[in-house]
Structure formats: structure tokens, C-alpha cells
VOGUMAR-958127 format. One record per residue (C-alpha): y, x, z; residue in three letters. Coordinates in Angstrom, 3 decimals, m for minus. Layout:
{{Y; X; Z}; "ALA"}
...
***
This chain:
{{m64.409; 44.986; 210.229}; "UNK"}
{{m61.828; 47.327; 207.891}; "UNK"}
{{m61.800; 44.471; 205.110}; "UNK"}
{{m60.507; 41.819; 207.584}; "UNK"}
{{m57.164; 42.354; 207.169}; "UNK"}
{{m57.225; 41.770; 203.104}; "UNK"}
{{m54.606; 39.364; 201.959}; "UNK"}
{{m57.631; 37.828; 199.386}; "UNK"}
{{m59.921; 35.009; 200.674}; "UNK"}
{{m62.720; 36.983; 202.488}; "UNK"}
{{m66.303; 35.313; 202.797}; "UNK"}
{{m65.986; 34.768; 206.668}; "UNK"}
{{m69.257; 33.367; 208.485}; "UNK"}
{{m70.629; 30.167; 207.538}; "UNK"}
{{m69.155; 28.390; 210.713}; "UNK"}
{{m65.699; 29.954; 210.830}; "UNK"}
{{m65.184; 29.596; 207.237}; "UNK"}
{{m61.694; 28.321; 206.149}; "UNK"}
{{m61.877; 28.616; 202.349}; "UNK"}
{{m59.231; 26.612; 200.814}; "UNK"}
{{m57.119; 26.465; 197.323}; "UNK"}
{{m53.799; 25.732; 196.905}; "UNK"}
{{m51.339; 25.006; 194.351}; "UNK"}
{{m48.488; 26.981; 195.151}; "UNK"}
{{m45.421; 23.935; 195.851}; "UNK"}
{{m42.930; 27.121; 195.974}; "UNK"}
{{m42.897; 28.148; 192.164}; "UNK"}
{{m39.907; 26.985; 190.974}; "UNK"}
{{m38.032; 27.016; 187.395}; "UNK"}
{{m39.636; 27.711; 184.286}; "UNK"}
{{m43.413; 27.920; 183.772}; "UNK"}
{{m44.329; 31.421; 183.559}; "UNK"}
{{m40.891; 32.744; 184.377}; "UNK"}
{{m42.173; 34.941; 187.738}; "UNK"}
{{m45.349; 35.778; 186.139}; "UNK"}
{{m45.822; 39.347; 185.241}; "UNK"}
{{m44.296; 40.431; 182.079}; "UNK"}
{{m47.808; 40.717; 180.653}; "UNK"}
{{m48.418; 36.730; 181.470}; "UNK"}
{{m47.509; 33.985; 178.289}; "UNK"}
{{m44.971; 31.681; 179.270}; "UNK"}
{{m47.243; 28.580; 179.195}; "UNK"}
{{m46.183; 24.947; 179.743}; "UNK"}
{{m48.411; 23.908; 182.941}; "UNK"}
{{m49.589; 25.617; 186.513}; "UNK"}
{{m52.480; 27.805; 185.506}; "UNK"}
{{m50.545; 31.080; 187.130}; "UNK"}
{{m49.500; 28.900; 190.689}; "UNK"}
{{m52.892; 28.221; 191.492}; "UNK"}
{{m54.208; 31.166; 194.660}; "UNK"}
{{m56.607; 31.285; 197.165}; "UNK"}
{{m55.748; 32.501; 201.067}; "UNK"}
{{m57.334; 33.532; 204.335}; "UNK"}
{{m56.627; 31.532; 207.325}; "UNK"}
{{m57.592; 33.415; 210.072}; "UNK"}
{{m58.680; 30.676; 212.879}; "UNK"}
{{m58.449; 32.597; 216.377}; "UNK"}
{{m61.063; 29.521; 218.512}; "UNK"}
{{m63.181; 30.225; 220.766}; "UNK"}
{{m65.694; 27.066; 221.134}; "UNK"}
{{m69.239; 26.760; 221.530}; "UNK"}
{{m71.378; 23.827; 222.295}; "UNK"}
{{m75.408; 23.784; 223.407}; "UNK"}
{{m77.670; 21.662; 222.897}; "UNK"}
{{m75.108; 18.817; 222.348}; "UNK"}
{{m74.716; 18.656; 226.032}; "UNK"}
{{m72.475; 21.399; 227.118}; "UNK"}
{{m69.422; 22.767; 225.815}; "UNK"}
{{m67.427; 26.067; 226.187}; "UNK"}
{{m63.795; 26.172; 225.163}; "UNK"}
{{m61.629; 28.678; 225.270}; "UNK"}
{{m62.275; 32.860; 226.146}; "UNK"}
{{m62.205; 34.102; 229.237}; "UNK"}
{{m62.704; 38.062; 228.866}; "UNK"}
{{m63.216; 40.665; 231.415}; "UNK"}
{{m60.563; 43.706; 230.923}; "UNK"}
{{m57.576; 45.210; 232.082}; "UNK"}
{{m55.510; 42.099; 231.971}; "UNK"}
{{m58.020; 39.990; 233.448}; "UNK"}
{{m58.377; 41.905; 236.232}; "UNK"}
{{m54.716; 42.226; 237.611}; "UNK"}
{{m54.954; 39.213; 240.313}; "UNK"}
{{m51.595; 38.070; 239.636}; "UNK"}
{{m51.909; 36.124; 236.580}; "UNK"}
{{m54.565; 33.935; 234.892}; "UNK"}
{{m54.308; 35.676; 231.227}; "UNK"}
{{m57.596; 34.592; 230.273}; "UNK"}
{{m58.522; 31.182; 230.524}; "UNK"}
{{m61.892; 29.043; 229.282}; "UNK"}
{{m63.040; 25.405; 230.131}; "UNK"}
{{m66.787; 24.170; 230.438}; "UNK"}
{{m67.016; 19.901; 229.935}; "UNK"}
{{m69.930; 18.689; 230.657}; "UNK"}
{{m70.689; 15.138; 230.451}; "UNK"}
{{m72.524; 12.301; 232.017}; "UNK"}
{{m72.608; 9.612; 229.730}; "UNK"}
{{m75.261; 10.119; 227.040}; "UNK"}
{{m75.685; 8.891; 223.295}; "UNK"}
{{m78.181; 8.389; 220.973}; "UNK"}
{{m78.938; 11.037; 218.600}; "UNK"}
{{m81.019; 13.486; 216.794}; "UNK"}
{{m82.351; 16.819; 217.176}; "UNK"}
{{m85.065; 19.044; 215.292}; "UNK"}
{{m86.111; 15.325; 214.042}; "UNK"}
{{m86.701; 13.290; 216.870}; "UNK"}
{{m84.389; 11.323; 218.732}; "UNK"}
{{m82.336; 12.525; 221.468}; "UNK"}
{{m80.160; 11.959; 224.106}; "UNK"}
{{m76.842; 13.826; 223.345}; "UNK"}
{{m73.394; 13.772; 225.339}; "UNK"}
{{m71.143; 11.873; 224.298}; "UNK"}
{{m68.222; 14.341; 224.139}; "UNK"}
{{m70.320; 17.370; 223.061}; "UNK"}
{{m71.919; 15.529; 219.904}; "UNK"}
{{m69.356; 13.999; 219.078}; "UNK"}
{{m66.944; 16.945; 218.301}; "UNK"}
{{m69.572; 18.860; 216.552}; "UNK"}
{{m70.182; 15.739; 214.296}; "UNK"}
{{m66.741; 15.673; 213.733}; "UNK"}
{{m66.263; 19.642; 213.148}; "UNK"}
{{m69.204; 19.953; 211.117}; "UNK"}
{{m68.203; 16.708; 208.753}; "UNK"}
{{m64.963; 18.703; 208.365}; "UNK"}
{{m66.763; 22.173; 207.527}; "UNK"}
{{m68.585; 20.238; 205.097}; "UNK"}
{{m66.147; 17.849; 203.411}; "UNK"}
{{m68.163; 14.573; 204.783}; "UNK"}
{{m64.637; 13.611; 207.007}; "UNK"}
{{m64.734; 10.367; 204.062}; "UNK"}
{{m68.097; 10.583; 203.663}; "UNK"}
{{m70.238; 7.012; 204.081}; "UNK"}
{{m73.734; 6.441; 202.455}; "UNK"}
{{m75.690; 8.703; 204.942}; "UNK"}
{{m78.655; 6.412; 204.213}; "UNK"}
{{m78.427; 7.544; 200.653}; "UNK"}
{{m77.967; 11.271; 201.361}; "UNK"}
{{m81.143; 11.074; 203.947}; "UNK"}
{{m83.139; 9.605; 200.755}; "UNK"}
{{m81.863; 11.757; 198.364}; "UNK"}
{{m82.983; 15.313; 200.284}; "UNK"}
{{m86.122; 13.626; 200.569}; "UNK"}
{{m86.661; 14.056; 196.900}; "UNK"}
{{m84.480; 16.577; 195.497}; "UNK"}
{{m85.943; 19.816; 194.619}; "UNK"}
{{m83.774; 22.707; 196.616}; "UNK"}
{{m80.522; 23.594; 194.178}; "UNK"}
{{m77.126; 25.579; 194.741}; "UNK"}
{{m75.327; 22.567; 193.892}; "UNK"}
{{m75.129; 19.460; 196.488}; "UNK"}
{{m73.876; 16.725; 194.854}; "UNK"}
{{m71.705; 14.286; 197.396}; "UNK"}
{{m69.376; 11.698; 195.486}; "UNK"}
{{m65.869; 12.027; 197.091}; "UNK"}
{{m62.912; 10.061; 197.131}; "UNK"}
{{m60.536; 10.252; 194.158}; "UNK"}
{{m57.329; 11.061; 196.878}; "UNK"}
{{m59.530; 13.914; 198.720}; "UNK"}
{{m57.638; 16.292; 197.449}; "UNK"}
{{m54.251; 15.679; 196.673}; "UNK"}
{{m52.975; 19.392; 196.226}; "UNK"}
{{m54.566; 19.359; 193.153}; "UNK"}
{{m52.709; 16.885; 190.784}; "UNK"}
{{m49.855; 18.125; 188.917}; "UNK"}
{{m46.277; 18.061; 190.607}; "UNK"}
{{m43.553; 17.553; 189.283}; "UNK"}
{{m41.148; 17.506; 192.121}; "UNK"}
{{m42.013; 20.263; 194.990}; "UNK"}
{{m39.470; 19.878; 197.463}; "UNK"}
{{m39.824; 16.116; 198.008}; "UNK"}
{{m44.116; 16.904; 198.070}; "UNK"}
{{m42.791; 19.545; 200.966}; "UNK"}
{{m41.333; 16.517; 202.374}; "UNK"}
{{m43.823; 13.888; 202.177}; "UNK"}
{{m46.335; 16.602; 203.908}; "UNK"}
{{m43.915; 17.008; 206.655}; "UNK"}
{{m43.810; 13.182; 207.466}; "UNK"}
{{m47.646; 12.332; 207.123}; "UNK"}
{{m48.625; 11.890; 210.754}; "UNK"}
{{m50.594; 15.260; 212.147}; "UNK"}
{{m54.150; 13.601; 212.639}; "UNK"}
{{m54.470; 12.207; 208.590}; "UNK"}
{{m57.097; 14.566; 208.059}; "UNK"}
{{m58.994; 13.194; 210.707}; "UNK"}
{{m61.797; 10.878; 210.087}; "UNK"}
{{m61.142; 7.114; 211.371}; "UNK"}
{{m63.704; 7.686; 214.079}; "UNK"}
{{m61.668; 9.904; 216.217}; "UNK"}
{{m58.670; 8.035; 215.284}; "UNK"}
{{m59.262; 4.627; 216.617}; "UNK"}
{{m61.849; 3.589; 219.584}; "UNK"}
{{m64.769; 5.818; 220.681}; "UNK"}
{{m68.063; 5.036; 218.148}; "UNK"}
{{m70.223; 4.821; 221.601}; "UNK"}
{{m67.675; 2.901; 223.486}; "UNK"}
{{m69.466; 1.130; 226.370}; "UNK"}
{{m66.970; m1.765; 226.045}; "UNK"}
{{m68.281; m2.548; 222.092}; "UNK"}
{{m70.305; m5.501; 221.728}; "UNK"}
{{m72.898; m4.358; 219.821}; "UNK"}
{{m74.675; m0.055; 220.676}; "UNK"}
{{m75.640; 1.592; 217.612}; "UNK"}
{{m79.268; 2.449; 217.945}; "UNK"}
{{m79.572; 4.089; 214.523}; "UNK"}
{{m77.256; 6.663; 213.769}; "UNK"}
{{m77.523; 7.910; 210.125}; "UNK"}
{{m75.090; 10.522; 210.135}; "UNK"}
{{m76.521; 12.329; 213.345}; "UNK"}
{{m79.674; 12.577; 211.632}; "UNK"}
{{m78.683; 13.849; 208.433}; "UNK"}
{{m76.747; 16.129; 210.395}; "UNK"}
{{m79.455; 17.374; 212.679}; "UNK"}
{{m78.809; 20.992; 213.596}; "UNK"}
{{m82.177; 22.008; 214.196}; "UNK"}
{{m84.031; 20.501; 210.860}; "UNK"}
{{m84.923; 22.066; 207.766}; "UNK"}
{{m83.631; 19.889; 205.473}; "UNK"}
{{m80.109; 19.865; 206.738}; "UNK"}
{{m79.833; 23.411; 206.680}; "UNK"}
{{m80.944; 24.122; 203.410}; "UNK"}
{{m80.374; 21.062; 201.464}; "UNK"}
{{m76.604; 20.219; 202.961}; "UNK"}
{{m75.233; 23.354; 205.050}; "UNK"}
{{m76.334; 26.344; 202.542}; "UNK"}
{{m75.701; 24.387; 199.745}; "UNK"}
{{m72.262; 23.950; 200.172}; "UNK"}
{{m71.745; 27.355; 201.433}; "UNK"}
{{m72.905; 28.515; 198.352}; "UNK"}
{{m71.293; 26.025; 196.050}; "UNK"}
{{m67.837; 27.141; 197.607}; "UNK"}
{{m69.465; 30.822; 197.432}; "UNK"}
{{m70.253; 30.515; 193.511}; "UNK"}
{{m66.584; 29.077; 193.175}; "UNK"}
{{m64.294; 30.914; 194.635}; "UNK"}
{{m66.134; 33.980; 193.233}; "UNK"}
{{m65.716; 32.913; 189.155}; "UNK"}
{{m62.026; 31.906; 190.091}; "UNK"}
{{m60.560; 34.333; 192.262}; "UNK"}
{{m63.029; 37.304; 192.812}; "UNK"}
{{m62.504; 37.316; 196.308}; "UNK"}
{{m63.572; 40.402; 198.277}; "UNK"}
{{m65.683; 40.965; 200.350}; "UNK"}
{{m68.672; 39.675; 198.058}; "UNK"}
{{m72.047; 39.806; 198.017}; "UNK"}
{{m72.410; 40.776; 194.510}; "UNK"}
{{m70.331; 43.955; 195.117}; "UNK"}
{{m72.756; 46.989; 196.746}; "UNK"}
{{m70.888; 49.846; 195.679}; "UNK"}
{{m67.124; 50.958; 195.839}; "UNK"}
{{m67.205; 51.673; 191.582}; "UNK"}
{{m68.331; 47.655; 191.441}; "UNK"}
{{m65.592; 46.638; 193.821}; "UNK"}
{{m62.398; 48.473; 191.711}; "UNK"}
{{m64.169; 46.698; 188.316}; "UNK"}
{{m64.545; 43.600; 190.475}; "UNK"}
{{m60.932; 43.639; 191.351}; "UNK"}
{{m58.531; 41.653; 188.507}; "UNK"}
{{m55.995; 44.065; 186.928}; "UNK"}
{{m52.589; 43.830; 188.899}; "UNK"}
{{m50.597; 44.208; 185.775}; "UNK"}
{{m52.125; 41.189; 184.315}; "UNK"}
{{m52.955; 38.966; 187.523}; "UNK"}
{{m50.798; 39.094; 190.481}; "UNK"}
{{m52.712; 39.656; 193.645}; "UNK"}
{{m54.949; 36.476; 194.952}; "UNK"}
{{m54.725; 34.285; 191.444}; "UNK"}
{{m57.297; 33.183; 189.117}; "UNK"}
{{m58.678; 36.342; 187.997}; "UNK"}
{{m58.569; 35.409; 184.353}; "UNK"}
{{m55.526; 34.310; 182.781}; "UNK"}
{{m56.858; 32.854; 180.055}; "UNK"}
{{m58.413; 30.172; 182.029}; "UNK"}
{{m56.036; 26.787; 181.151}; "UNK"}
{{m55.095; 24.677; 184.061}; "UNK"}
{{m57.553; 21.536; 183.476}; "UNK"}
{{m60.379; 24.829; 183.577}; "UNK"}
{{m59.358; 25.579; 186.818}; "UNK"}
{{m58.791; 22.667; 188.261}; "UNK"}
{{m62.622; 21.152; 187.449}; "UNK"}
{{m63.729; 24.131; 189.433}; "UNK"}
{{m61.706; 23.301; 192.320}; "UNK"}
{{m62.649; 19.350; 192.310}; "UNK"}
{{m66.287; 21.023; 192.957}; "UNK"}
{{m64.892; 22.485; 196.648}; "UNK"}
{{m66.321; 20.650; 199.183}; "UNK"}
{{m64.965; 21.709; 202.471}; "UNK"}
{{m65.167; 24.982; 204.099}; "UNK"}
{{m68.048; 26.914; 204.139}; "UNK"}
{{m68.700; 30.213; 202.403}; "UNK"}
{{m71.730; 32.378; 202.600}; "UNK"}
{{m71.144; 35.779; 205.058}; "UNK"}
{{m71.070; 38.863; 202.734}; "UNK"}
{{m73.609; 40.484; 204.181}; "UNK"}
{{m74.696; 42.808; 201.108}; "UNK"}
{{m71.103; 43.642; 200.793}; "UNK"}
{{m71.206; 47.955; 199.910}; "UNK"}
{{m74.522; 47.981; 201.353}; "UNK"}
{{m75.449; 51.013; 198.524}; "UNK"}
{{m72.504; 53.078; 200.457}; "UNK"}
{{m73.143; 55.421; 203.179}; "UNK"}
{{m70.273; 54.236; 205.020}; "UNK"}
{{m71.456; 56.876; 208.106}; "UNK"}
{{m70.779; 60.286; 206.744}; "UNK"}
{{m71.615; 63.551; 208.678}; "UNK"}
{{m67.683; 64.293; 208.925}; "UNK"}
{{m64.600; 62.605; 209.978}; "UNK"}
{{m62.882; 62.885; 206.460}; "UNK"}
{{m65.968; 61.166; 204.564}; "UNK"}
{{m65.830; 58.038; 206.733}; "UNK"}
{{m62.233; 57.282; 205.491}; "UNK"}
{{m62.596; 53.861; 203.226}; "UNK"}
{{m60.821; 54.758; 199.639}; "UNK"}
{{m57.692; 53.096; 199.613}; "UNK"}
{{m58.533; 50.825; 196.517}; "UNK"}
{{m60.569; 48.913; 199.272}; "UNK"}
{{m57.573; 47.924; 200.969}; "UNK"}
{{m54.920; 47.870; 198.169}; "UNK"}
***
């Protein structure tokens, strides 16, 4: 893909997804003073606020919560030397099962297979501090099908997005927090299906709201955050590649001026801070939906060699 390399948040697929905003803690000295000479000098962070592309390199797959693939182990030149192992994967498989759910009905799941895709999908979705599963299950039950999933989340679930007043020492305080925070308690602290635990959860709420095969989840929980986040990070930032964009005239009016917005801020300067900062309260993990209308009016396969080459607006 041409348009992976753009410094702008790109809509990666669903399941890779790492869409997240940050303040920038680097902008230092008077508000406005970097800012293009176009920009107001304005007394808070509206211009420090950007969006990013992490590009996540894993290789992981797990089946049928039972089996799990790690790692990528590719036939090619390297490979296939003998004197080096330059491509490595593991397969786990385990023996001890737990109770869970799958296309609706309960299951028997591995315990180390389900239990890192309940923790990777909880992060994906923003659900890491999330608790009233019993509420969520009754909720989908009744709510007609919306863009918008509305999950309650904790007042400190994202930090980055209160005012700072002193960078470096933030810098600092990030630096000290112990590498696991993010982590829900669950994988911090004993196993949930340790044998040794005096009482077995028969019930499990979460894996059921979670179910990968059902209905419900999918469209009530997994594409409605995607296309929260989608919706978001489109009004903000006008991240490319987008859906909305079919044509390479709708991309350069898509695009935000670069002598009024520097390249990945909040495409509208006149938005003020507390503006921007509602819209990012609504982000709810990581998802984004794949751009798969992206220039689909363009003939991107020309008959000759010079008409295949992508303008350079695409990648500028």
C-alpha cells in the first residue's frame, strides 16, 4: 500500500488499529509562538493537540480460543541459508480449559488462548477499566443499532488530555509509572481461572459480551467503536486514507491548508481547546474502520507506466 508510509493517522484494519491523540508535552514557551505565522497567538493548547500512526510490526493469531500462533516464520532467501534461525514463530497450545462463550453457547476455551484475546480485545476497545458487563449484555439487548456506543469510563482514563502546566516533570512522571499500568488488574495479579481459587467462576459476563462469533458483539460493540473513533478522528484531523475521499480532486480539498495548519493538527484552527478536547473524551480505544472506498473512482491501473505514478499531493 503507497499511502502507508503517510506521517497522518491512516485508517489501518479494524484489528491492527492504533489510533491515538496526543497532546504534544514538547511545545514549549509561549502559546502560539511555533505556530505558523498565519496562527493567533491564543492563551491555551488548541495548536499542540496531533494525531500519529504507530505502526505495530506483530505477528499473532489465535483459533478458536484454543491455539495460538506467535511470531512469523517466512519462507525466503534468509530463511533458507541453514546457518541461522532468522525467522522464528511459536505455537502454545494448552491443556487446561476454561469456561467461555462462543457464537452464543458456552464453550470450553484455553486458558492461555482466551485469555489474551480477552485481554487484547478489552484494550482495542477501551473496556481495560471496564466492569458492568451485566449491564452492557442488557443494554444491546434493547438498543436499536447506532454509530455511537455509549460505555461510561473512568474520569483518569485518559490523562493526556488535561491541561499541563509543567511538561518536563509530566515527561518524568511517565518515565517512572511502572511498564504494565495500562494493563488491566487481571493480568496483573493471580490468573482469573486459577485452579488454586476457592471459588470457579461459572458465569463469565465479559466472555459473553465479548463473543467473537455473535451478532450482537460485532455490530453493537466492535463496529461501533470503530466507527465512533472513525467519525472522530475524521472531523478533527482529516486523516487520510478515508473513506469519504474517492477521488484524488476530493483528497487535495480534503487535505487542511499547510499555511494555516501544520501537518497532522486539528484541521480547523478555529476550533478552541475545550472543542477539541470533548471530541477526544469520546475515543474509546483503538479501532478505526479500514478505508476500503479510499480513491475507489480512480483508475489507479493505467495502460502505461507513466499513468500509474500516484500525484505527489498524495504523498506530500
Amino acid at each position: 500500500n503507497p499511502f502507508d508510509d503517510q506521517p497522518q493517522l491512516s485508517r489501518l484494519q479494524t484489528n491492527q488499529s492504533n489510533a491515538h491523540s496526543l497532546k504534544n508535552p514538547f511545545n514549549e514557551g509561549k502559546r502560539g509562538s511555533s505556530q505558523s505565522t498565519h496562527q493567533p497567538e491564543v492563551d491555551d493548547d488548541r495548536y499542540d493537540y496531533v494525531s500519529e500512526l504507530l505502526y505495530i510490526h506483530d505477528k499473532l493469531m489465535i483459533v478458536d480460543d484454543r491455539i495460538v500462533l506467535m511470531g512469523s516464520a517466512n519462507i525466503n532467501d534468509r530463511s533458507q541459508l541453514g546457518n541461522r534461525d532468522s525467522e522464528i514463530a511459536m505455537l502454545v497450545e494448552d491443556t487446561e480449559m476454561v469456561p467461555s462463550y462462543m457464537n452464543g453457547e458456552e464453550f470450553q476455551a484455553s486458558k492461555f488462548a482466551h485469555t489474551l484475546r480477552m485481554q487484547l480485545w478489552k484494550e482495542h476497545l477501551g473496556l481495560l477499566n471496564f466492569e458492568d458487563w451485566s449491564q452492557l449484555l442488557q443494554e444491546e439487548e434493547h438498543q436499536p443499532r447506532s454509530d455511537h456506543l455509549n460505555m461510561p469510563q473512568p474520569k483518569h482514563a485518559y490523562p493526556s488530555l488535561t491541561r499541563s502546566t509543567n511538561n518536563a516533570q509530566d515527561i518524568k512522571s511517565i518515565e517512572a509509572d511502572e511498564p504494565v499500568k495500562m494493563l488491566d488488574k487481571a493480568s496483573r495479579t493471580f490468573s482469573f481461572y486459577d485452579t488454586f481459587h476457592k471459588h470457579r467462576h461459572t458465569k463469565r459476563e465479559d466472555a459473553a459480551a465479548l463473543d467473537p462469533l455473535s451478532d450482537r458483539f460485532y455490530h453493537h460493540i466492535w463496529l461501533k467503536r470503530a466507527t465512533t473513533n472513525t467519525r472522530i478522528y475524521r472531523k478533527l484531523f482529516h486523516c487520510v486514507p478515508d473513506d469519504t475521499i474517492h477521488t484524488y480532486e476530493q483528497h487535495r480539498k480534503f487535505i487542511p491548508d499547510p499555511a494555516l495548519v501544520k501537518s497532522n493538527h486539528v484541521a480547523d484552527p478555529n476550533w478552541s481547546e475545550k472543542e477539541i478536547v470533548d471530541q477526544l473524551n469520546e475515543i474509546q480505544g483503538h479501532l478505526v474502520v479500514f478505508p476500503k472506498d479510499y480513491l475507489k473512482d480512480e483508475n489507479l491501473l493505467q495502460g502505461t507506466l507513466i499513468d500509474t505514478v500516484t500525484p505527489l499531493i498524495i504523498f506530500t
